[in-house]
N, C-alpha and C positions, 0 to 999 in steps of 0.2 A: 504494500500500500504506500501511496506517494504523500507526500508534506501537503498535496493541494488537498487531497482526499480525507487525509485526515484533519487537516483545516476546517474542513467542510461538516465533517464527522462531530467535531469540538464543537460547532456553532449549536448543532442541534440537541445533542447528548452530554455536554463540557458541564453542565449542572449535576449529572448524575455522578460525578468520578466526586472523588474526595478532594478537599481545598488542596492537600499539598499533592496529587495526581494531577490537577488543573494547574496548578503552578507550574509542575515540572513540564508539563504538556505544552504552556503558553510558553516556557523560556524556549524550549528544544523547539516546536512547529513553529510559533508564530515570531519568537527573536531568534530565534537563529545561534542559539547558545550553545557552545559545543557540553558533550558530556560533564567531562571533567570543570566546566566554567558553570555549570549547575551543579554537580557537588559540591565544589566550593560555597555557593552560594547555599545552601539546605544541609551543609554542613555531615554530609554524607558520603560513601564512596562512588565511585564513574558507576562501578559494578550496580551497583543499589538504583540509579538515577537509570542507570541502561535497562535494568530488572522491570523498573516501572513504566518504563515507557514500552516497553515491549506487553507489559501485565495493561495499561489506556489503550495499545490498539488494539487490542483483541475482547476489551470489553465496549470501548467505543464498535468496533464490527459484530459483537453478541448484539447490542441495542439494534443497531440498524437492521441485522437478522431479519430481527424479532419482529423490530417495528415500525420499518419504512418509512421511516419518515424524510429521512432525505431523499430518498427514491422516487417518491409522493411529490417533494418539492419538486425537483427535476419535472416530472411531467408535468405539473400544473405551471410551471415556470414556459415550457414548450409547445402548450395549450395558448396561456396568454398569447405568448408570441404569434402565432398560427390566428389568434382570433383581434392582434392587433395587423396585422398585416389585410385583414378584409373591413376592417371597421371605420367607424364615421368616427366626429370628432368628439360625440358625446360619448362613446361607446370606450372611446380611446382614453378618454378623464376615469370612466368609472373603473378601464382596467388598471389605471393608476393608482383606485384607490383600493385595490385587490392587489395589485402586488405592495403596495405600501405595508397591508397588513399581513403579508407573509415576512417579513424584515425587522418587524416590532419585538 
């Protein structure tokens, strides 16, 4: 699984991991912090920080499994698209405010 993927994965699921799993998750996926510069940082070994992040994407991919919901998003994101590409300019506001509230 790729940094975008699991990116993606954190946006929907990032509430269900534990605060220092989402820590570790945001420093390594979204800053770009290498192992050992997150140990330092949580005061723990590369080994322990490597342990965890391999223990976030495989419960971040058990959720999705389960419960599609990024999956869900995707099509309904491809949907819009598909029903902005035939729509007037009224139709075109209210899908604005359907994708607004998939992003909240």
């Amino acid at each position: 699984m790729d940094k975008f993927e699991v990116n993606n994965l954190l946006d929907f699921y990032g509430p269900l991991l534990t605060d220092k799993q989402r820590d570790i998750c945001d420093y390594y996926f979204r800053e770009d912090y290498s192992l050992q510069e997150i140990a330092e940082i949580q005061g723990v070994s590369r080994s322990a920080v490597h342990d965890s992040v391999k223990r976030c994407i495989a419960e971040l991919s058990a959720y999705e499994e389960k419960l599609h919901c990024f999956e869900s998003y995707q099509k309904r994101m491809r949907l819009y698209e598909k029903i902005r590409k035939q729509a007037n300019e009224e139709i075109g506001r209210l899908l604005d405010e359907c994708i607004a509230t998939e992003t909240d």
